[in-house]
N, C-alpha and C positions, 0 to 999 in steps of 0.2 A: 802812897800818898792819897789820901781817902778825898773824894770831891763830887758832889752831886752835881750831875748835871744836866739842864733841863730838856726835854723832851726835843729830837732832833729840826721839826717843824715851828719851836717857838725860840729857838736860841738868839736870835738876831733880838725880837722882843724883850722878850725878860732879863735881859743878862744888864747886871748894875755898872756905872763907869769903874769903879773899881772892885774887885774880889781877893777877898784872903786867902791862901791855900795854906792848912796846914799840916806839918810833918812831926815825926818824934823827935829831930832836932833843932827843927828852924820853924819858920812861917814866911814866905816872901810874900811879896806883892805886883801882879803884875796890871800893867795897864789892860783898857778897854780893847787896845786893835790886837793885845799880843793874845789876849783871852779867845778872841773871836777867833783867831789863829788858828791856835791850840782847838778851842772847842770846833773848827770847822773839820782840824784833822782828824778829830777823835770821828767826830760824826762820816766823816769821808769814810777813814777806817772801819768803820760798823758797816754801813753803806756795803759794801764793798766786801767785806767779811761773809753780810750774808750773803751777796751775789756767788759767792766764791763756793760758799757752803750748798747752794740751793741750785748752780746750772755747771760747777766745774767738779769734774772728776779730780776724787781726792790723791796725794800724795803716793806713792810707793809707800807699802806696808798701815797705809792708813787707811785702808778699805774698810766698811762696814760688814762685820760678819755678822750673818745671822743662822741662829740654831732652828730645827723643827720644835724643841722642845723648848727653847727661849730660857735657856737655864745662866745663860752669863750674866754677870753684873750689869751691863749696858741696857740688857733685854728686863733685870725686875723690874718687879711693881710691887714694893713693901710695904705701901700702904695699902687701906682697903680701896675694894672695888664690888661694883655690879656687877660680879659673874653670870648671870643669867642674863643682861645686854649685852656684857661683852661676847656671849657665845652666841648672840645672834648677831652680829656687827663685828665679827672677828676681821674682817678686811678693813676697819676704823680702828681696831685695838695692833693690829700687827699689817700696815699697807704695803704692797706690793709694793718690790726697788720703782718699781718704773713711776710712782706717786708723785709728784713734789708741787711745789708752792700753796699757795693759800687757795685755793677753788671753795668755794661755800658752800654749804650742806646742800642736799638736793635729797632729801629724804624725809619723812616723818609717817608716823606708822596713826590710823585713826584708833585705835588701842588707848592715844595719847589724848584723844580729842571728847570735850566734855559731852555727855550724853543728855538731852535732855528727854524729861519720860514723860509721857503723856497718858489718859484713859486707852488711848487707840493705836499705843504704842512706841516709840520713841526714834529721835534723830538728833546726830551729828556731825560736826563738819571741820575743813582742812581749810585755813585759808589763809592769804598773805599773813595774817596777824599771827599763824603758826608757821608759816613756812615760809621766808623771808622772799626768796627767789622768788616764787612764786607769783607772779605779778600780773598776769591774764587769766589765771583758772582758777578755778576752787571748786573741791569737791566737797558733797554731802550723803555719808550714809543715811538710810532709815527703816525703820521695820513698821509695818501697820499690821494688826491683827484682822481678823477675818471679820470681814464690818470696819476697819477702821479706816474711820478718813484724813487726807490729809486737805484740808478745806480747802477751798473753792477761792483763788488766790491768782496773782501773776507777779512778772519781773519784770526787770529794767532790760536785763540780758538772755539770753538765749540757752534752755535748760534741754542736755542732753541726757538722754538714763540710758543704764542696762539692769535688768531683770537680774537679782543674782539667785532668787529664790523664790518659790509659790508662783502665786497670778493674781493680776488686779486689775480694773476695769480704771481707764483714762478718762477725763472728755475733756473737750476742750470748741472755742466758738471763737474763730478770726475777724479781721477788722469789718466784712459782708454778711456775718451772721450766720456765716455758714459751719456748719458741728463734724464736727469728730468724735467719735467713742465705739470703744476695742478694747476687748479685753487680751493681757499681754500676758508671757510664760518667760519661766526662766531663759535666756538667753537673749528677748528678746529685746530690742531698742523701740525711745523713741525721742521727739525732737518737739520742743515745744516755741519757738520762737518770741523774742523779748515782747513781750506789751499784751500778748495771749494769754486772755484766763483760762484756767484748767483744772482738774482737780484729781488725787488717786485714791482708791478704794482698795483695803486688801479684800480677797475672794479667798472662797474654798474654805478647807478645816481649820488651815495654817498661819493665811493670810500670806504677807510677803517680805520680801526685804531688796534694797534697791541701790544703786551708784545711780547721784544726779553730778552733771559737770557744767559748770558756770563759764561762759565765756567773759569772766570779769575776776578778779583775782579779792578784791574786795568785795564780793557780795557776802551777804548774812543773811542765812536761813531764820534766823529768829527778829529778821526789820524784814519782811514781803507785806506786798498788798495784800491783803484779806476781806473779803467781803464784811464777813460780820463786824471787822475791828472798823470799817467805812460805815456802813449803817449804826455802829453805837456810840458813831462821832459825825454825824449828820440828822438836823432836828428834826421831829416826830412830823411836823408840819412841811417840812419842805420836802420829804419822805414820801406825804399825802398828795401835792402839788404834782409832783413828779411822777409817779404812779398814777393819779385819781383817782385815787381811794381815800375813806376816810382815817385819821389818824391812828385811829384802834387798832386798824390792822399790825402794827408796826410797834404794837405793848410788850412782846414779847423775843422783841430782838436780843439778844445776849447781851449784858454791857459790857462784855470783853471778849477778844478772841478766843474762836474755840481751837484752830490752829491743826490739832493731830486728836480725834475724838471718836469712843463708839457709835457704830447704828445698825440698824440691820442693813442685810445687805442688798442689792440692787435689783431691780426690776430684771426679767430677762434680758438679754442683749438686743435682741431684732425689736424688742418693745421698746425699750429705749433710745436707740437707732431713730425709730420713724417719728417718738415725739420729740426727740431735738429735732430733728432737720426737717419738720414743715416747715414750707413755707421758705427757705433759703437753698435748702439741700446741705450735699456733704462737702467737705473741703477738695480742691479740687486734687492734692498732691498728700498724701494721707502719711500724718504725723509720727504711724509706727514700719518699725521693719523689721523683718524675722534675718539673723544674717543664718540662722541654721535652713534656710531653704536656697542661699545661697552656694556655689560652688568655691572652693577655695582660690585667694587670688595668685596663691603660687603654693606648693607643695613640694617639700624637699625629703631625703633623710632625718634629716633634724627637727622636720616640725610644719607647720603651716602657719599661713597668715590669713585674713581676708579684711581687705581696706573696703570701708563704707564711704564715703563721700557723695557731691552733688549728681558727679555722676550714674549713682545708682539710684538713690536716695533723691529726688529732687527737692521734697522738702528741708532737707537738709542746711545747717549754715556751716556746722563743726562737722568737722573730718577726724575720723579715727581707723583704728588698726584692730585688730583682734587677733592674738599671735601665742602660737601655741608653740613653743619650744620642748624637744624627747630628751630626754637624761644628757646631758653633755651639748646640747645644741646651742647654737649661737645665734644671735641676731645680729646680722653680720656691721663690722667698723660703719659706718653712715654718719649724714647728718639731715636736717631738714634745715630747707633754704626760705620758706616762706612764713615759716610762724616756731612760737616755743610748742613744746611738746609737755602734756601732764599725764600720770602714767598712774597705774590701779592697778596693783598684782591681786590679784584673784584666788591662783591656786600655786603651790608649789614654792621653791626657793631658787636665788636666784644673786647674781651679782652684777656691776653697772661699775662699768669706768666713762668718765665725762672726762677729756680732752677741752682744753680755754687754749685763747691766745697770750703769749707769755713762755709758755714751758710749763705751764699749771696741768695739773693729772687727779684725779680724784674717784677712789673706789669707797661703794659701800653697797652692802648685804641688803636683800630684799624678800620678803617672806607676805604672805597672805593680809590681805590686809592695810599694805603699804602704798605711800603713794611718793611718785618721785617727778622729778621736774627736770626739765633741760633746757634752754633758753634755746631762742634762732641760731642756728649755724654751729652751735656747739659740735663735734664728734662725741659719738657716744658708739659702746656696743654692751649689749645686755646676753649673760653665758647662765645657762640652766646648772646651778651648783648642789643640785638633789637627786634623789633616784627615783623622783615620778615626774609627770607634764608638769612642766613651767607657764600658768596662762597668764598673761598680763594687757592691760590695753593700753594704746597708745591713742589719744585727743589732741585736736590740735581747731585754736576759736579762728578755724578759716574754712570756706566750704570747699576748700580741694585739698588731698595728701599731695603731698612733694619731697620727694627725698634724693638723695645723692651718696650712692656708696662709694668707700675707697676703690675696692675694686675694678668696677664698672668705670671712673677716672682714668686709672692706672691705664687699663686696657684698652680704651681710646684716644690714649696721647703717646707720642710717638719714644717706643721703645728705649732708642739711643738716650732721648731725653730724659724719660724715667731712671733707664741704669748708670746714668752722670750720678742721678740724686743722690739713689741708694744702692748701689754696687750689687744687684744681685744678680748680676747676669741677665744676658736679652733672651735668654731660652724660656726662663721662666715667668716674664711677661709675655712674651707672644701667648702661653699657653691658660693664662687668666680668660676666663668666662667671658665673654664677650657682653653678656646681660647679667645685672644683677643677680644674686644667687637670692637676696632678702635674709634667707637664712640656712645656715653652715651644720654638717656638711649637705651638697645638695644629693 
């Protein structure tokens, strides 16, 4: 008996005092309470169906069999497809049993993100308006050529970089006038705090290319303050006022942003240096930092990490991770208690399952160039699924790292009570690591 019926949320609304239903032999008619009846139980039943589907173990003999080679009928896919995404996102095309309910994407690759090109080079970026979760961070690639600048500019929010490529000279002048400028190398970091002008230059033959991270999930690299876009929207006269100078000077302002542009390139460093900081000096807590002259902040079998944060860094606001996973290495079950997490794979390939409240599970593939999100308190762990280093970074728009392993839980809470939970016997809790491992095996 064929019967459309409305959307499970609007049913009590839209449903008319009376409804026809009809059949290949008859048509009855039933009243408004018997409808609501009926359509309560169909919806119960759905309800209820999926629950059964999505958190209960199925019937004898109605198990889900799956092949290596996905050759059954249950497993085609007869129509077309993206072979070359699906073979990079095969844990989205084929998810692990232990996957289920609705957990929302936490992935998007900048491959995806539109490029914009400039004289002096080009940049683009990842942000809530691509990545939905995403709601505190957002990242920007960018490459500048050798001379090229990315103009002389500030934020709302607080821009962290790493170095992924070449070298390029910083500067930057805080709320006392006091200057910073360094020139920066592959690897290294820096921190530019919200309301701070600054600007970057590429150096060398090559020039450079760079990860910024936004402690704001809506920021846009193409709306920043820029010097020149403020002087070619403030009048010649009040330009003159302001300065003391006559209006002339200011004939050959740009009347638009120049934004990402060539020039030659920079004066020496120690020249430079002394004519910013007369007269105020240097910033007192210096806005870059090398973590390759740091030591590692834990080192296993599997790989190393070294967390940056306030406390090494005091200029610092954002806290990150730098985490180098060997062929098969883990970054062990965790979560972070005080902020979301945004993530930059770097080098290598790699997988991520994110744990929600609910029964929700959600794996997806991660490859150079990706970037991935987790929200506060989520469970996640991230497994090296390639046969070189796995490097990826972990950010987070708070100036301390904080985390909390399964592990390290388990091992601090009393045996007996653990093995009520999960029946594995009290031999092999006592014998769990008493401190974090970070990353597996140690």
């Amino acid at each position: 008996m064929p019967c459309n019926i409305p959307a499970a949320h609007n049913v009590h609304s839209v449903v008319p005092r009376r409804i026809t239903l009809s059949s290949d032999s008859e048509s009855s008619t039933l009243s408004r309470r018997k409808f609501l009846g009926a359509s309560s139980a169909v919806v119960a039943a759905a309800a209820g169906l999926g629950t059964a589907q999505a958190q209960q173990p199925k019937k004898s003999g109605e198990e889900l069999v799956r092949t290596p080679d996905h050759h059954l009928p249950s497993e085609a896919e007869p129509s077309g497809k993206n072979a070359r995404l699906d073979d990079q996102n095969t844990n989205s095309v084929w998810p692990p049993a232990t996957d289920a309910g609705g957990q929302p994407p936490f992935k998007y690759s900048f491959s995806l993100a539109h490029k914009r090109m400039e004289t002096g080079g080009w940049t683009r970026q990842v942000t809530v308006r691509d990545l939905a979760i995403s709601k505190k961070m957002a990242g920007v690639q960018m490459r500048l050529i050798s001379g090229g600048v990315r103009e002389l500019h500030w934020h709302v929010g607080a821009e962290w970089a790493l170095m992924l490529y070449g070298s390029a000279r910083i500067t930057a002048v805080d709320q006392e006038g006091r200057s910073h400028i360094s020139d920066v190398n592959k690897g290294d970091l820096w921190i530019f705090p919200g309301g701070i002008p600054h600007s970057i230059q590429g150096l060398g033959e090559d020039g450079c290319e760079f990860l910024l991270v936004f402690d704001d999930g809506n920021f846009n690299e193409f709306e920043t303050f820029l010097l020149t876009d403020w002087l070619a929207h403030t009048p010649p006269d009040i330009l003159a006022k302001n300065f003391n100078v006559p209006a002339e000077t200011f004939a050959k302002v740009p009347p638009r942003e120049l934004f990402i542009f060539a020039r030659d390139l920079p004066r020496p460093l120690a020249e430079e240096q002394k004519q910013a900081e007369a007269g105020t000096g240097r910033v007192p807590n210096s806005f870059d930092f090398r973590p390759g002259q740091m030591k590692p902040t834990k080192v296993s079998k599997g790989g190393e990490v070294r967390i940056i944060d306030k406390k090494n860094w005091p200029a610092t606001s954002i806290a990150a991770a730098i985490v180098t996973l060997k062929p098969g290495g883990l970054r062990e079950l965790h979560w972070h208690p005080n902020e979301d997490e945004w993530q930059y794979y770097v080098t290598g390939k790699g997988r991520m399952t994110v744990f929600s409240a609910g029964g929700h599970a959600r794996t997806m593939d991660f490859q150079e160039g990706d970037v991935g999100y987790i929200e506060r308190s989520m469970p996640h762990y991230i497994e090296n699924t390639g046969d070189a280093d796995l490097v990826f970074i972990e950010v987070f728009p708070t100036p301390f790292y904080e985390d909390v392993s399964l592990a390290e839980w388990l091992a601090h809470t009393p045996t007996r009570l653990v093995n009520q939970h999960i029946a594995t016997g009290e031999d092999f809790l006592t014998k769990i690591d008493k401190k974090e491992a970070v990353i597996a095996p140690q």
